[in-house]
N, C-alpha and C positions, 0 to 999 in steps of 0.2 A: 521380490520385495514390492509392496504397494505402497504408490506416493499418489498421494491426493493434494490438490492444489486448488483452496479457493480462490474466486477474486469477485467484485464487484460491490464491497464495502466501500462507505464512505457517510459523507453528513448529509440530513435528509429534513424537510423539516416535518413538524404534525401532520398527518393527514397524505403525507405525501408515500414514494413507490420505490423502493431499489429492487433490482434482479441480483444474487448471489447464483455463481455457478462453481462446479465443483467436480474438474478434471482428474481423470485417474486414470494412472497407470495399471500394468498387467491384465491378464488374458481372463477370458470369462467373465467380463464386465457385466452383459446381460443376464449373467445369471446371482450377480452378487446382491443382495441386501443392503438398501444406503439408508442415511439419514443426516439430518441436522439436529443438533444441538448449540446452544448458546451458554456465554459464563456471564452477567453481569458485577461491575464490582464488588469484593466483598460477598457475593454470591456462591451458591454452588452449580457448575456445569448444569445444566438442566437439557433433558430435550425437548425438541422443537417440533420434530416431526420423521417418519418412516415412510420408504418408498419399498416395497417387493421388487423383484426381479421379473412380476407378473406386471408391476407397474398401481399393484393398489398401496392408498396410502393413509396413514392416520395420523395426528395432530395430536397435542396439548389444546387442551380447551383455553388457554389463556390465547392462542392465535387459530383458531378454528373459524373457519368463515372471512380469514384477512391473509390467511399465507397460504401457498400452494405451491408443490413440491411437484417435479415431473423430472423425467429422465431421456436423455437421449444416447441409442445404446450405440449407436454408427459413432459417436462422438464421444463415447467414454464420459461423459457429462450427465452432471444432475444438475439441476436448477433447483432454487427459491426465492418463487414470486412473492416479495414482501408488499400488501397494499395496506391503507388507513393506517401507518405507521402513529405508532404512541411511544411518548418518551420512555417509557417503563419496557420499551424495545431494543434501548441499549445495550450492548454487550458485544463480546467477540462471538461472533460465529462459527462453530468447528464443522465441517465434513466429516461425516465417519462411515466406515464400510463394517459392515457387522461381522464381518470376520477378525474387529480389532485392530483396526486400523485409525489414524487424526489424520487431518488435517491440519496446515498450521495456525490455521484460523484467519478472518479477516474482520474490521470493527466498523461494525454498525451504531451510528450516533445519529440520535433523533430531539432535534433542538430547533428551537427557533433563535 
């Protein structure tokens, strides 16, 4: 069984930077496929971005050039570096391992 565990949400304002990381259990961590996705209210789950097992990654163009995704495989963790945060970045943040796995999510709120 895979438990993914994010944490590093919180309130942030305009312009500003949170790191999200994204612990996970079970073996072959470096070989597994991650990602982020987000739910804004009222929204639907959307993603956010993909990380390979090679370590390449690709983005939604609504945060390309402002979020960046890496992985540490000694440490079973992924990261997302959130910068130029915009309100319209609201939402819970999920983990997900591409073999079908969540996270329980963590909330990201961008307010002044």
């Amino acid at each position: 069984q895979v438990q993914l565990v994010e944490s590093g949400g919180g309130l942030v304002q305009p312009g500003g930077s949170l790191r999200l990381s994204c612990a996970a259990s079970g073996s072959m961590f470096s070989m597994r496929g991650m990602g982020w996705y987000r739910q804004a209210p009222g929204k639907e789950r959307e993603l956010v971005g993909l990380i390979s097992s090679g370590g390449g990654t690709n983005y939604a163009g609504s945060v390309k050039g402002r979020f960046t995704i890496s992985r540490d495989n000694a440490k079973n963790t992924i990261f997302l570096q959130m910068n130029s945060l915009k309100p319209e970045d609201t939402a819970v943040y999920y983990c997900y391992d591409l073999r079908g796995y969540w996270g329980q999510g963590t909330q990201v709120t961008v307010s002044s």
